[in-house]
C-alpha positions as CSV (number, residue, x, y, z in Angstrom):
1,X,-34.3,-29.0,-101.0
2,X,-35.3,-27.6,-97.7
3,X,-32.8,-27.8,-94.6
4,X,-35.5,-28.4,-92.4
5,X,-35.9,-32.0,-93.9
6,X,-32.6,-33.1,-92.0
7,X,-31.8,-32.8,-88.0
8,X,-29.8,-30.3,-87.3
9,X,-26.7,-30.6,-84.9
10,X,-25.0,-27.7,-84.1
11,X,-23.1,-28.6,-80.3
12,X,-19.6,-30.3,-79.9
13,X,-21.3,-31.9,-76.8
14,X,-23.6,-34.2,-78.4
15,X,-23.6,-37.4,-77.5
16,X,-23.6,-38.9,-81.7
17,X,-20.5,-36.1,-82.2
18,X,-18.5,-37.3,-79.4
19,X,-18.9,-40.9,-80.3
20,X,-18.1,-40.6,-84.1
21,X,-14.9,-38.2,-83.2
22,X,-13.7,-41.8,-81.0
23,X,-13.9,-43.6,-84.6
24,X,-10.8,-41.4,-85.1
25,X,-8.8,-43.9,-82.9
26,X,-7.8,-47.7,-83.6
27,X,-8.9,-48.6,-79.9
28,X,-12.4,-47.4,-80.0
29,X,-12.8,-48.8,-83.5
30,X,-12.0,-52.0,-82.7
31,X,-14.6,-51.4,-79.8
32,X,-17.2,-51.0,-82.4
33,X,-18.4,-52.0,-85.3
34,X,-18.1,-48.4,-87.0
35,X,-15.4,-47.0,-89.1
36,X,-15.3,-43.2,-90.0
37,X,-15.3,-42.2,-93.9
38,X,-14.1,-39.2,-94.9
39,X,-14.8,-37.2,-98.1
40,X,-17.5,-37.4,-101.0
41,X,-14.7,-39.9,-102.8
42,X,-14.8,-42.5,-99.8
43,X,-18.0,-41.9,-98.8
44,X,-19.6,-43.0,-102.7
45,X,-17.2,-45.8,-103.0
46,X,-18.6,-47.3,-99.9
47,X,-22.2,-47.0,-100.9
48,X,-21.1,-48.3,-104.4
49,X,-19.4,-51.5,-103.1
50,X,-23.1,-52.2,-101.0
51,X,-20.7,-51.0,-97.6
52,X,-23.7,-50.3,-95.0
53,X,-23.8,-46.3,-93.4
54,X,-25.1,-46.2,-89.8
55,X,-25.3,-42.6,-90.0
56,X,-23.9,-39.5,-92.0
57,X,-23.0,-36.0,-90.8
58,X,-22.8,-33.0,-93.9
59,X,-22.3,-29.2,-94.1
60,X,-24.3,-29.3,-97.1
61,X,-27.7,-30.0,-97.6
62,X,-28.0,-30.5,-101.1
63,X,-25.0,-32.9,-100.9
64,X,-27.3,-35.0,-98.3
65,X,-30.3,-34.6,-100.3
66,X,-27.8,-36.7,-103.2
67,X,-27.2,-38.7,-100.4
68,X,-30.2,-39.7,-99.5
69,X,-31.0,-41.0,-102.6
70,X,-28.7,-44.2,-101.9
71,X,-28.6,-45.0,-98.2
72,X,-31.2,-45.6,-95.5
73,X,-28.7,-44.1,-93.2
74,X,-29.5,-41.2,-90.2
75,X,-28.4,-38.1,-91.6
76,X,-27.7,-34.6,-90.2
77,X,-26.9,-31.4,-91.3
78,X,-23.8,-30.2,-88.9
79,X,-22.0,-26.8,-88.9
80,X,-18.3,-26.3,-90.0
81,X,-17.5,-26.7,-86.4
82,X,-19.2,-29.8,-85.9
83,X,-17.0,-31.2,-89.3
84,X,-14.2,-29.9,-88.0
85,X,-14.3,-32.4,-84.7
86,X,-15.0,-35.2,-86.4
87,X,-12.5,-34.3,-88.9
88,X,-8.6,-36.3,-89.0
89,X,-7.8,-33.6,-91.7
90,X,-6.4,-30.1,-91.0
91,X,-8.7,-29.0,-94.0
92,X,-12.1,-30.5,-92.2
93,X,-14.2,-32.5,-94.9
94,X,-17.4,-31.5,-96.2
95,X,-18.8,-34.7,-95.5
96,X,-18.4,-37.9,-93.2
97,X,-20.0,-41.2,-92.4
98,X,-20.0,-44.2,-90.0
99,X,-20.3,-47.3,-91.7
100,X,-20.2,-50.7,-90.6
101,X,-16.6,-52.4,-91.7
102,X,-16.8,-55.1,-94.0
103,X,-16.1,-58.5,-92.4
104,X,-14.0,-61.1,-94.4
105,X,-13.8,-64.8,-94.4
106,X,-9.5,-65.7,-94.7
107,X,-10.3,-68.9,-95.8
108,X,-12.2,-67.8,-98.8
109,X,-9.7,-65.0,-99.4
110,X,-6.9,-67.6,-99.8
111,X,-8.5,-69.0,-102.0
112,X,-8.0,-66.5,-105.0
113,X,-6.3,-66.1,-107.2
114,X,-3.9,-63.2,-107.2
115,X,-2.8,-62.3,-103.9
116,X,-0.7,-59.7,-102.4
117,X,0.6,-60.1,-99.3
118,X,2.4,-56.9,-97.1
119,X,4.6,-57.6,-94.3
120,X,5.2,-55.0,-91.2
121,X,3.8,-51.9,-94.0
122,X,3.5,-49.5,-91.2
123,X,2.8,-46.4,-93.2
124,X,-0.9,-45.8,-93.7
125,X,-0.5,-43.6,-96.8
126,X,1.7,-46.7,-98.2
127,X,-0.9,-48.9,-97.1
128,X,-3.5,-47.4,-98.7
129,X,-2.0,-46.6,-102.2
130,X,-0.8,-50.1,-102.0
131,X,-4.7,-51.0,-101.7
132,X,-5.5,-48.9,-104.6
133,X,-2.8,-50.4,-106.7
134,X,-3.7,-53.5,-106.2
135,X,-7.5,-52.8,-107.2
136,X,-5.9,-51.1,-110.9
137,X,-4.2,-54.1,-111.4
138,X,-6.6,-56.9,-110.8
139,X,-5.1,-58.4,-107.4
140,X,-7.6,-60.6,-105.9
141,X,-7.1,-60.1,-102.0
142,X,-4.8,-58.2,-99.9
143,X,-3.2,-60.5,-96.8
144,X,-1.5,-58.2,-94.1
145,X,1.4,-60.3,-92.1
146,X,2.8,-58.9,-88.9
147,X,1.9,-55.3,-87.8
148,X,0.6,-53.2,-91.0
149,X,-1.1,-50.1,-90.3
150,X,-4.5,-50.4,-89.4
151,X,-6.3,-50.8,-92.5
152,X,-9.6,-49.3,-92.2
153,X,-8.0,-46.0,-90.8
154,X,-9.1,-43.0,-92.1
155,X,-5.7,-42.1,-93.7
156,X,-5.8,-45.6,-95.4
157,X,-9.6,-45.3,-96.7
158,X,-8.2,-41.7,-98.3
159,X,-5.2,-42.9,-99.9
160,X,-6.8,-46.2,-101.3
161,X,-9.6,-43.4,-102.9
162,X,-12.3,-46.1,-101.5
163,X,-10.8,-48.7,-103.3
164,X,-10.3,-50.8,-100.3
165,X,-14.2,-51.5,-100.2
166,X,-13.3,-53.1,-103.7
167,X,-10.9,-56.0,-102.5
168,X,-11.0,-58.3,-99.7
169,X,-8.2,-57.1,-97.3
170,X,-7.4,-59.5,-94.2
171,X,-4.9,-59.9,-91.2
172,X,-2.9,-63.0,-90.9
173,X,-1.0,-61.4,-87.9
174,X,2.2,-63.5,-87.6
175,X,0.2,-67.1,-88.5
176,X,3.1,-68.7,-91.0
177,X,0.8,-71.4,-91.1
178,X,-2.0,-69.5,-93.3
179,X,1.2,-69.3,-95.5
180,X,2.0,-72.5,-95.4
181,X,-1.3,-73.5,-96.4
182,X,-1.6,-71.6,-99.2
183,X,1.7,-73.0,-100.6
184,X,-0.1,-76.0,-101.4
185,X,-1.7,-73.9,-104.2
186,X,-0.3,-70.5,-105.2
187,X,3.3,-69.9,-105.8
188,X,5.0,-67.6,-103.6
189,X,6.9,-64.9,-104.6
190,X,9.3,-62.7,-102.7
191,X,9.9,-59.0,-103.7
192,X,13.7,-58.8,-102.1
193,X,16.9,-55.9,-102.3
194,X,19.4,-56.7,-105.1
195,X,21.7,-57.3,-102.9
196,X,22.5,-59.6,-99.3
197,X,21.5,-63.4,-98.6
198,X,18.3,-63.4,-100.9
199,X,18.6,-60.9,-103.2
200,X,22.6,-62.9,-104.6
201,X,19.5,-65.3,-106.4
202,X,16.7,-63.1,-107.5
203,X,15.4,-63.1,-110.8
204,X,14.6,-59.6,-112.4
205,X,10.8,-59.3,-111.6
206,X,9.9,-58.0,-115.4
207,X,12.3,-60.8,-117.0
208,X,10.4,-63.9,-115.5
209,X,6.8,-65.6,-115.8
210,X,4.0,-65.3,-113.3
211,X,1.1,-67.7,-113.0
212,X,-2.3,-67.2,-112.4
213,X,-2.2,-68.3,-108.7
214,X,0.1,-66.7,-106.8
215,X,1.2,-64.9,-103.7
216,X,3.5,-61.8,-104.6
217,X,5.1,-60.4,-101.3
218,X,6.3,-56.9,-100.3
219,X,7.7,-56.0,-96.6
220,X,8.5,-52.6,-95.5
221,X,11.2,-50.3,-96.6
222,X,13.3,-50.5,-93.3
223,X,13.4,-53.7,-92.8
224,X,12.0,-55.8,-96.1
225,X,10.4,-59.4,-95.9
226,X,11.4,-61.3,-92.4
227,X,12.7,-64.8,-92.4
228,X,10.0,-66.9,-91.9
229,X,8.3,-65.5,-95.1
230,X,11.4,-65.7,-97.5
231,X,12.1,-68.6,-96.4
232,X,9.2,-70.3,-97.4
233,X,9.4,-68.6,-100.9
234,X,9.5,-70.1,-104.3
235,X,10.6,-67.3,-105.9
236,X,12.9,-64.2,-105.5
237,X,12.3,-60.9,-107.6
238,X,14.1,-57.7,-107.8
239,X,13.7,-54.5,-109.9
240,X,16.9,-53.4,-111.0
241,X,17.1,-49.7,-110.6
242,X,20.4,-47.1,-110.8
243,X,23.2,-47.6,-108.3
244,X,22.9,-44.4,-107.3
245,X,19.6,-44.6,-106.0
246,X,19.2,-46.7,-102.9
247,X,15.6,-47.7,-103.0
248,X,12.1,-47.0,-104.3
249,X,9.4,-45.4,-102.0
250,X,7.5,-49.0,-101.6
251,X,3.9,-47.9,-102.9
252,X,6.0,-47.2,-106.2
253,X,7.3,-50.1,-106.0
254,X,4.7,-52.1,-105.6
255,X,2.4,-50.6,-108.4
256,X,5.5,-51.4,-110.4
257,X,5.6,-55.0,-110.0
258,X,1.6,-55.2,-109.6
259,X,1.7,-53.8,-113.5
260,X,4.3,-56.4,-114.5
261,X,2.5,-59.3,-113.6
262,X,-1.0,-58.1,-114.8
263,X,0.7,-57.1,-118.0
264,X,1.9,-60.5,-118.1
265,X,-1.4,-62.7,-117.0
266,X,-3.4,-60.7,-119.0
């Protein structure tokens, strides 16, 4: 396929370069409708889960040519330079898109059945493998309580391998309320140490039942689950582990216990 089918930019100083290299940042994100993809991987997975490209920028014109065949979207042929601007990784992509972020109603989220809530997970590579996790093992919806990583990061998208435009993933912020609601329906379940105020009680997370509708909640590995969420609990877990090992990196943790219950609802 002929280059001369695509526009050509060439110049860091264009306008569309500048703009998309902003997508970069939280603030100018959440200034826009746009999120940057990254990578053939998150760049498919978007168009496969119907996620809307404004525009696409590629070093490689056969690659846009495949492109082409499932998006509407602008596309331009750019020079390694070019990549390398709008680029978060040292290694610059070979490909990258703006696409319009997917927009989720909370009150229809709730309503699933499987939920997986994440509480303060600061970490975007965490975040994201948590995301993907939760896609292998047939979570419904992804809640985020207090201040998680921003989920539609570039570093998240990556990590989640474009699983995150598979599942429904909303922000509760701090609203206890949202919990409280859903109590009425799912039963909540805190992940918690084996050890301290909660963890004296919890029940081995492989050893107990889980049903269909329920909330299973992780908080981060400094600081774990905060009060207001463990106390509205129904249900502490633990995995029991060696002594001599203090903890588990949390995204292994979590695909852990995500395996455990699907293993045990399906």
């Amino acid at each position: 396929m002929s280059e001369n089918r695509f526009l050509q930019i060439t110049s860091l100083q264009n306008e569309l370069v500048k703009e998309t290299a902003k997508l970069q940042l939280r603030k100018h994100r959440k200034e826009s409708p746009l999120i940057l993809l990254e990578g053939e991987k998150s760049v498919f997975e978007a168009l496969e889960a119907d996620i809307s490209l404004k525009y696409v920028f590629c070093d490689d014109s056969e690659l846009l040519d495949k492109i082409s065949k499932h998006t509407n979207a602008a596309l331009y042929l750019a020079n390694k330079k070019v990549m390398e601007k709008i680029s978060t990784t040292k290694s610059p992509v070979n490909i990258a898109a703006a696409a319009y972020e997917p927009v989720y109603d909370i009150e229809e989220v709730i309503k699933k059945d499987r939920l997986l809530l994440l509480d303060n997970v600061k970490d975007a590579g965490n975040l994201g493998t948590i995301i993907r996790s939760a896609c292998a093992f047939k979570a419904d919806g992804v809640l985020l309580y207090g201040d998680c990583a921003d989920e539609f990061s570039s570093k998240v998208i990556r990590a989640s391998a474009g699983n995150i435009f598979k599942i429904p993933v909303v922000r509760l912020k701090s609203d206890i309320r949202v919990m409280q609601k859903i109590k009425d329906s799912h039963k909540i379940i805190s992940t918690v140490a084996p050890y301290g105020q909660w963890g004296k009680n919890a029940q081995e997370c492989d050893k107990i039942t889980y049903p269909e509708r329920h909330v299973i909640m992780l908080g981060s590995e400094a600081s774990g689950l905060c009060n207001e969420l463990l106390t509205i609990s129904d249900t502490y877990v633990t995995l029991k582990t060696e002594k001599n090992v203090e903890s588990l990196n949390l995204a292994v943790f979590a695909g852990i216990i995500l395996y455990i219950i699907n293993s045990k609802i399906s």
